[in-house]
Structures are given as C-alpha cells and as structure tokens.
DOMI-189911 format. One record per atom (N, C-alpha, C): residue number from 1; residue in one letter; atom name; x, y, z. Coordinates in nm, 2 decimals, decimal comma. Each point is the difference from the previous one (the first is absolute). Layout:
<nodes>
NODE resi resn name   east  north     up
NODE  NUM    a   CA      X      Y      Z
...
</nodes>
This chain:
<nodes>
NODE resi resn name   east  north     up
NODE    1    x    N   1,26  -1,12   3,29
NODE    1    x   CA   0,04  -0,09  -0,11
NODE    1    x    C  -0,02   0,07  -0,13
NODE    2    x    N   0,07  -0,06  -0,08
NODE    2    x   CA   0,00   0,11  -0,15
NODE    2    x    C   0,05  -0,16  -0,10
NODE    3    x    N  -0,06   0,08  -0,13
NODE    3    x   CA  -0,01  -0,14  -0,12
NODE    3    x    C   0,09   0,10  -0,05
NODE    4    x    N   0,11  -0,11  -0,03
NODE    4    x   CA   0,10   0,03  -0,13
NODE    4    x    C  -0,05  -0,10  -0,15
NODE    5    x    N   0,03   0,10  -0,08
NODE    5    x   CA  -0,06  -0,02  -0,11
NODE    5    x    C   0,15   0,03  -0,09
NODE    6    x    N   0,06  -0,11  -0,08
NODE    6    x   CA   0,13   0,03  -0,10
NODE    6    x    C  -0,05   0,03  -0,14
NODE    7    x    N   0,06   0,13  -0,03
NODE    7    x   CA  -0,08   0,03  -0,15
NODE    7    x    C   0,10  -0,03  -0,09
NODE    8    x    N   0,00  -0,02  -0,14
NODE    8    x   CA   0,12   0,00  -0,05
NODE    8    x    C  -0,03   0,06  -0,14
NODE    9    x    N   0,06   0,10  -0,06
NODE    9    x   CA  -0,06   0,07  -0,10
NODE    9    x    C   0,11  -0,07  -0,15
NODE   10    x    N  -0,10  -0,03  -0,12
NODE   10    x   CA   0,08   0,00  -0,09
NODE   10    x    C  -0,05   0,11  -0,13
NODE   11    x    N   0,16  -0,01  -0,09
NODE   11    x   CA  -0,04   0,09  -0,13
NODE   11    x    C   0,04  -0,12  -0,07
NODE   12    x    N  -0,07   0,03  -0,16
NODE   12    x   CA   0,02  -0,14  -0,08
NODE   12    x    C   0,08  -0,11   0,07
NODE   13    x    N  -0,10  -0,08   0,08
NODE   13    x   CA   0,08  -0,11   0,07
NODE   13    x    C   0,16   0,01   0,08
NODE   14    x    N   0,02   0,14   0,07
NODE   14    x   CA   0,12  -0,01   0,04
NODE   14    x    C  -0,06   0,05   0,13
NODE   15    x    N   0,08  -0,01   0,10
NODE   15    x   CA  -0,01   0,04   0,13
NODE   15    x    C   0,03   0,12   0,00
NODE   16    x    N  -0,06   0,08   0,09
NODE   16    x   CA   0,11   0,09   0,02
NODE   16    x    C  -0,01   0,10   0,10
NODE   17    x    N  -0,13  -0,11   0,11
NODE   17    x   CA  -0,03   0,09   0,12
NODE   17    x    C  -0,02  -0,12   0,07
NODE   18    x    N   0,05   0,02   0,12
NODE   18    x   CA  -0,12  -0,09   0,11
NODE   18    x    C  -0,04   0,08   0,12
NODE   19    x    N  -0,12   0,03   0,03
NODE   19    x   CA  -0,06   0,04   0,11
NODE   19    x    C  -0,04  -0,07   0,11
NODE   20    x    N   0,00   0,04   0,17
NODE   20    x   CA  -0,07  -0,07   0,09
NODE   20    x    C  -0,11   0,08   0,06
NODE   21    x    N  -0,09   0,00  -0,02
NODE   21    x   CA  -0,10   0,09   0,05
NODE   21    x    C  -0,05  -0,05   0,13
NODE   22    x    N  -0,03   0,05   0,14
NODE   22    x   CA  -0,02  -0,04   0,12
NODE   22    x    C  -0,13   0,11   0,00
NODE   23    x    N  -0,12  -0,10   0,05
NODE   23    x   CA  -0,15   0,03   0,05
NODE   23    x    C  -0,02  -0,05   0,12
NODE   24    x    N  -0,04   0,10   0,07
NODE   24    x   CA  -0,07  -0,05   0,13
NODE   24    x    C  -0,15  -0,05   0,00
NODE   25    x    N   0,04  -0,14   0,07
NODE   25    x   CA  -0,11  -0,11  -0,01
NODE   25    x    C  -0,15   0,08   0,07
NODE   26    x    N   0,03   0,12   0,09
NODE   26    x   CA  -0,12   0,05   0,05
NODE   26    x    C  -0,07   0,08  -0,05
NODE   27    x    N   0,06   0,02  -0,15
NODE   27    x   CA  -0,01   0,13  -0,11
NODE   27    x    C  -0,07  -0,06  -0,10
NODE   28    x    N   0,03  -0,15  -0,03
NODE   28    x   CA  -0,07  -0,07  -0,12
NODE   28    x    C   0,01  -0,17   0,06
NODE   29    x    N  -0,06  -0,02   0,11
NODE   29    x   CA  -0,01  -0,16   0,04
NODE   29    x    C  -0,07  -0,09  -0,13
NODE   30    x    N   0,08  -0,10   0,00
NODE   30    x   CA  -0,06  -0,10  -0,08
NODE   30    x    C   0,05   0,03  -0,14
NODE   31    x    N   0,14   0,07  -0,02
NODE   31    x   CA   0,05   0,06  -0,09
NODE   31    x    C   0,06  -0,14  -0,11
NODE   32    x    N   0,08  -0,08   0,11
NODE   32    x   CA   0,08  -0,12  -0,02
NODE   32    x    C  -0,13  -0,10  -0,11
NODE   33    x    N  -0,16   0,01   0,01
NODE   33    x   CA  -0,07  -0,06  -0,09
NODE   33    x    C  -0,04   0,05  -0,05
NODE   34    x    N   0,06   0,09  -0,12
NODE   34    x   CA  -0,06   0,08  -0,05
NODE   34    x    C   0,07  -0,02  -0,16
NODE   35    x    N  -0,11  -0,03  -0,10
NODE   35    x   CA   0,05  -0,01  -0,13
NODE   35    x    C   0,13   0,15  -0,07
NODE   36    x    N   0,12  -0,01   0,07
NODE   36    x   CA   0,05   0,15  -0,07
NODE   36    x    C   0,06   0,04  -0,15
NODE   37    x    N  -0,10   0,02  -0,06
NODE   37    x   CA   0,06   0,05  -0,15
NODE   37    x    C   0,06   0,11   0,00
NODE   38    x    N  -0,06   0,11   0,07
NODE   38    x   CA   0,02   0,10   0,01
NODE   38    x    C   0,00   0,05   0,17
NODE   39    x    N   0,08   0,04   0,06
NODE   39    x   CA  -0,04   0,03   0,11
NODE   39    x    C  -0,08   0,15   0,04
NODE   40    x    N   0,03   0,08  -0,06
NODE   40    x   CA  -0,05   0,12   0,04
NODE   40    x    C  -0,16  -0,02  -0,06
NODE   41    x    N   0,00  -0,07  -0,14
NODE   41    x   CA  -0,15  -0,06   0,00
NODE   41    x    C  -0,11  -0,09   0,09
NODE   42    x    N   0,14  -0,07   0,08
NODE   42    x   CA  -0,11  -0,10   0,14
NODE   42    x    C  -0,01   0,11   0,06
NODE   43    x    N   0,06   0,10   0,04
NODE   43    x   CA   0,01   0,10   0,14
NODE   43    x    C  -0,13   0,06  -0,04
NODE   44    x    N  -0,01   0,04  -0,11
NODE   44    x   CA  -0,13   0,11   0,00
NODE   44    x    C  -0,12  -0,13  -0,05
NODE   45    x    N   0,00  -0,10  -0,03
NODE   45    x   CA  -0,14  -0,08   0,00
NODE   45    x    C  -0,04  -0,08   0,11
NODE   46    x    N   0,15  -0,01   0,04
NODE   46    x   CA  -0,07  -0,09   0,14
NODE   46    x    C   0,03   0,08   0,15
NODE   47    x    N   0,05   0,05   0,02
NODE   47    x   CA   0,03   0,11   0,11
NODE   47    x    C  -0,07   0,16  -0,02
NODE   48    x    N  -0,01   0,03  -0,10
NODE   48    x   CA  -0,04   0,16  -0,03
NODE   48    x    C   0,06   0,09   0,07
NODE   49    x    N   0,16  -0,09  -0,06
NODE   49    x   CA   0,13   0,13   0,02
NODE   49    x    C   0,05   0,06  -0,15
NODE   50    x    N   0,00   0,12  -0,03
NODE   50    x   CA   0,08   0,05  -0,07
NODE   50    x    C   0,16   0,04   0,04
NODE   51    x    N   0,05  -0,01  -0,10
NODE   51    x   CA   0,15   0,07   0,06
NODE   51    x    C   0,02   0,13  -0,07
NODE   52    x    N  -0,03   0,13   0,08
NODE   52    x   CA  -0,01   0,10  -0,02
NODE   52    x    C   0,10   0,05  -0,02
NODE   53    x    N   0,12   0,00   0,04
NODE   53    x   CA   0,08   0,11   0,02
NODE   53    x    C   0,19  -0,11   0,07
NODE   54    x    N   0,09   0,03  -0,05
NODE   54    x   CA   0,14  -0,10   0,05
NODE   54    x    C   0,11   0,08   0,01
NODE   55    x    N   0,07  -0,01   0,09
NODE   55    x   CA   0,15   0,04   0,04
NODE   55    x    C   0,07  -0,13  -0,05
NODE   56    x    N   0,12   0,10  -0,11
NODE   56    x   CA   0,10  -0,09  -0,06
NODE   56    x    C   0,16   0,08   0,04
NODE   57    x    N   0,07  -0,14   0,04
NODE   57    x   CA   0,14   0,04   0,03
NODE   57    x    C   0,07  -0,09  -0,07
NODE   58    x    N   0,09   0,06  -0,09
NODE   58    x   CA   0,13  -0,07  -0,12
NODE   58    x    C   0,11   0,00   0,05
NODE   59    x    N   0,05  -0,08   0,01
NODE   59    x   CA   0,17   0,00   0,02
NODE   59    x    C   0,02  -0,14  -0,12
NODE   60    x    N   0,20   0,01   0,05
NODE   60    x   CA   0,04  -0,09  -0,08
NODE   60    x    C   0,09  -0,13   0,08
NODE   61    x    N  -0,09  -0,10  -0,07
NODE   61    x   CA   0,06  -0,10   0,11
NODE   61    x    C   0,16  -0,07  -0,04
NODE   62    x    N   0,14   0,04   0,06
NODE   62    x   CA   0,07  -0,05  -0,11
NODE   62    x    C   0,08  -0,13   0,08
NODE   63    x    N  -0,03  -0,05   0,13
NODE   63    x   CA  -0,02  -0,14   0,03
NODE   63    x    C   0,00  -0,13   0,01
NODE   64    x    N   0,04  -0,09  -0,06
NODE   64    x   CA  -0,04  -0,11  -0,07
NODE   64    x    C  -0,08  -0,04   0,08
NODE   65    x    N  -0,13  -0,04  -0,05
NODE   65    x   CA  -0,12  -0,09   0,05
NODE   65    x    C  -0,09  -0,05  -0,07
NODE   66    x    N  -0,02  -0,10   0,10
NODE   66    x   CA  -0,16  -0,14  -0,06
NODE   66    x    C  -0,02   0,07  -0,18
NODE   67    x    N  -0,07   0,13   0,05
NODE   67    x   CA  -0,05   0,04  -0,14
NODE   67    x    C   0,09   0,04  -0,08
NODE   68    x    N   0,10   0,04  -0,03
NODE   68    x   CA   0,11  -0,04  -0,07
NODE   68    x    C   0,00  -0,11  -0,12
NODE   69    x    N  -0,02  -0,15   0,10
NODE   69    x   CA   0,00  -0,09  -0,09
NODE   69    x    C  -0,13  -0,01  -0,01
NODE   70    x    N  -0,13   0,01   0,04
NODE   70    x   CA  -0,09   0,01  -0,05
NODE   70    x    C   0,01   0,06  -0,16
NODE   71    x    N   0,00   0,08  -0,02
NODE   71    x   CA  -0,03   0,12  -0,13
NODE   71    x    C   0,11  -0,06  -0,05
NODE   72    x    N   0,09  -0,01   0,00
NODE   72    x   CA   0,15  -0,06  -0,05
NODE   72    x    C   0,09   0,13  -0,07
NODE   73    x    N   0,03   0,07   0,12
NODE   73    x   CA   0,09   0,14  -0,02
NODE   73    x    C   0,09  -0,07   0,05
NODE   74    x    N   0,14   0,04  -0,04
NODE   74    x   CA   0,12  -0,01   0,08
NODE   74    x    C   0,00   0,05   0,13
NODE   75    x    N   0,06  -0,05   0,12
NODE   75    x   CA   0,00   0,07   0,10
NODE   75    x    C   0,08   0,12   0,01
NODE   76    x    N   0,07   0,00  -0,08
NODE   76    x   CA   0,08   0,19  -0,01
NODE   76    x    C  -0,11   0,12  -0,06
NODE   77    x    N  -0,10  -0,08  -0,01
NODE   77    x   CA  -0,07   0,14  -0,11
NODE   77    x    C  -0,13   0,01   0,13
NODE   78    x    N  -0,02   0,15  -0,01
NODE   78    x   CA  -0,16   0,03   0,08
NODE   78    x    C  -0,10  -0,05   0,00
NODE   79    x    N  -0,10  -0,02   0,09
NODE   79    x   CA  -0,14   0,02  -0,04
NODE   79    x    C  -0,05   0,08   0,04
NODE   80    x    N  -0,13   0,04  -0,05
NODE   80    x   CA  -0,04   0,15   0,03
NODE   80    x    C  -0,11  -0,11   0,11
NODE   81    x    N   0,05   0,13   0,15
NODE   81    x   CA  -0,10  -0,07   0,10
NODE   81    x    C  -0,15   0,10   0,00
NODE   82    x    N  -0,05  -0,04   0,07
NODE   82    x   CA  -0,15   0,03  -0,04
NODE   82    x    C  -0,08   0,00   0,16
NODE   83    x    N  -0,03   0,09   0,06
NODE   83    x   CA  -0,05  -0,04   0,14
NODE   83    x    C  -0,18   0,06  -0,02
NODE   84    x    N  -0,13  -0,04   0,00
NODE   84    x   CA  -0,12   0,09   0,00
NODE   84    x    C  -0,05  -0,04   0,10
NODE   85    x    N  -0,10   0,12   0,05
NODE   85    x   CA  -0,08  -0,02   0,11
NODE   85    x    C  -0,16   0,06  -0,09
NODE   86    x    N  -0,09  -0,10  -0,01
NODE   86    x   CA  -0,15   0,06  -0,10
NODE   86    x    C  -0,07   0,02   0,15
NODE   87    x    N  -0,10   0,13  -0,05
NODE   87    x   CA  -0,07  -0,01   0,09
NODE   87    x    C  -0,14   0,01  -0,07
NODE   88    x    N  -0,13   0,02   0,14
NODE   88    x   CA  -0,10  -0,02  -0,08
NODE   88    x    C  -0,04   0,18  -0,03
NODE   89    x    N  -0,13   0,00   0,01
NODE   89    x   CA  -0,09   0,13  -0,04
NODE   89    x    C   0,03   0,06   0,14
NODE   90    x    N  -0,02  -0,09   0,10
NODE   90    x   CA  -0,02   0,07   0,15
NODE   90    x    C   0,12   0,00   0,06
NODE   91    x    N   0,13  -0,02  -0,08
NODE   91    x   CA   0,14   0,01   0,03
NODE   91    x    C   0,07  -0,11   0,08
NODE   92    x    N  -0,10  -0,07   0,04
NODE   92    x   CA   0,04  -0,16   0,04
NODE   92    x    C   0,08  -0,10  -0,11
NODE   93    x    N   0,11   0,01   0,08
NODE   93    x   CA   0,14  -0,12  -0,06
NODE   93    x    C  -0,05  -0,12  -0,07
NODE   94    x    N  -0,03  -0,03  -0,13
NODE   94    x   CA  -0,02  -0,13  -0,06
NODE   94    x    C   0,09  -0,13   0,00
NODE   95    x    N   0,12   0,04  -0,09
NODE   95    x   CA   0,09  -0,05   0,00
NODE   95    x    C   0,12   0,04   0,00
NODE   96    x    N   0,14  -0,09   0,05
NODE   96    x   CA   0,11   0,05  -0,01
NODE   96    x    C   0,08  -0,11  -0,11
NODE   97    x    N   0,06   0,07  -0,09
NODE   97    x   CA   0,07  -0,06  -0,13
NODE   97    x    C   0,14   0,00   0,01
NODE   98    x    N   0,11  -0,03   0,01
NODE   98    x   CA   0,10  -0,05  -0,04
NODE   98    x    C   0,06  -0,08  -0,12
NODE   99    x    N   0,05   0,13  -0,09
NODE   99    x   CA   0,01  -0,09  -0,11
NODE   99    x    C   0,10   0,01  -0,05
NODE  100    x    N   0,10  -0,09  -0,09
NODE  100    x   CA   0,09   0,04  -0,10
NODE  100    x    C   0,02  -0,04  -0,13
NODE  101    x    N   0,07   0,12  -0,05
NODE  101    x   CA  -0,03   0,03  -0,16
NODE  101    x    C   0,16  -0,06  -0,09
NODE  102    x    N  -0,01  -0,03  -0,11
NODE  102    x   CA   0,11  -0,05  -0,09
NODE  102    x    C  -0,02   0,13  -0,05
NODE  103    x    N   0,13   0,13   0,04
NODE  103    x   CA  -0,02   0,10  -0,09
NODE  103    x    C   0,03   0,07  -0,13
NODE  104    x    N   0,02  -0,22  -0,03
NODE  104    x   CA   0,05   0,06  -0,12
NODE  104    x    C  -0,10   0,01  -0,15
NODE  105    x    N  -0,12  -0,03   0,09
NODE  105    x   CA  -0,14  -0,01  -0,10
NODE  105    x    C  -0,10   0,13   0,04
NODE  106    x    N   0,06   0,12   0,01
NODE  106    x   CA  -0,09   0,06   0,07
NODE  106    x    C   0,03   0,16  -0,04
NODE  107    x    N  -0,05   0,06  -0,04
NODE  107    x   CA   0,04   0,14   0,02
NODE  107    x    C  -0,13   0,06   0,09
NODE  108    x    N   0,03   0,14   0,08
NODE  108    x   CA  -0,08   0,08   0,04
NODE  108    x    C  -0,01   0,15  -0,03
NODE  109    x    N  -0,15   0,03   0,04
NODE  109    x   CA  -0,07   0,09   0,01
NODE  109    x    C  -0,02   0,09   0,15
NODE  110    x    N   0,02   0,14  -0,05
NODE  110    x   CA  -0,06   0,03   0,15
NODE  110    x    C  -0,01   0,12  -0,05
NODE  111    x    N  -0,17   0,06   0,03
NODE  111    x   CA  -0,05   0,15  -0,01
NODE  111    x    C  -0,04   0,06   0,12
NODE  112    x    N   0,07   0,13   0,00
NODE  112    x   CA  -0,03   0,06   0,12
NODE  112    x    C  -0,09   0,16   0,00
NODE  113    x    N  -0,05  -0,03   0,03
NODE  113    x   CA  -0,12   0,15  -0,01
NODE  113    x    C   0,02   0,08   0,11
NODE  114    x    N  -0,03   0,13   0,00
NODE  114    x   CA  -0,06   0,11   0,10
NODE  114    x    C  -0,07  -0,01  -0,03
</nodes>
C-alpha cells in the first residue's frame, strides 16, 4: 500500500505545477496523520529519513489531460512531464513523483561537470 499525496505548486498565486507523490505506507506508516507543511521536513522529524540523492526523467507531455485543465494550458500546448525516484542515504527508494509542469513559467538549468 502506498499514500498518494497531490502537491500543487504556485508562483504569485498562479498554478503552474501539480505533483502526485506516492509513499510506501511501510516506509512512513501513519503518514495519512501527519500535520504536512512540509514533507521532506515530516520525513526527517518524524521518520529520520533524509532524501539524499533523486533520479529525474523530463519528457514532454503533448496529450490532452486532467492536468491540462488543471493549470489551465490549452490542450495543444506541452507540459513539461516530470518522473522522480528520491532515495535515502542507504539508497533505499523514498518516494516516487509524478509531476506536471505549465512550461510556460519555467526556465532551466543544467550543469554538467567532469
């Protein structure tokens, strides 16, 4: 069993994300009563999980769906899809994220080192 949790991100009062994050109930039981302001702040106060380290996969969702009218894009235009897997310190799977982005509020970053 796993707790879905729907995040929805805004910038000055606009939408422009909504996430579904799925936890496994045997990873953080008693999740469902849990005051969450912050989640990664319940994980490490009341679980004494860090999220160490995440695999991120982007694609573009061009689709029409739910979240479409959610965020209120046209259904001809993209969302930037968003797939994460967090894990902890010990490499144990936290959570799995599912999210999409309105890409029209967003620019990115990405540094790559040797």
């Amino acid at each position: 069993r796993a707790y879905r949790l729907i995040r929805r991100r805004s910038l000055n009062d606009k939408l422009i994300a909504v996430e579904y994050a799925y936890l496994s109930e045997e990873v953080v039981p008693g999740l469902d009563r849990c005051s969450l302001e912050s989640l990664y702040k319940t994980l490490h106060k009341k679980y004494q999980i860090k999220v160490y380290w995440a695999q991120q996969y982007f694609s573009f969702h061009s689709k029409k769906s739910p979240e479409h009218e959610i965020l209120g894009v046209p259904p001809e235009e993209p969302l930037l899809h968003l797939k994460r897997i967090s894990f902890s310190e010990k490499n144990n799977p936290i959570e799995f994220v599912d999210g999409y982005y309105d890409i029209r509020h967003f620019e990115f970053y990405l540094e790559i080192q040797h």
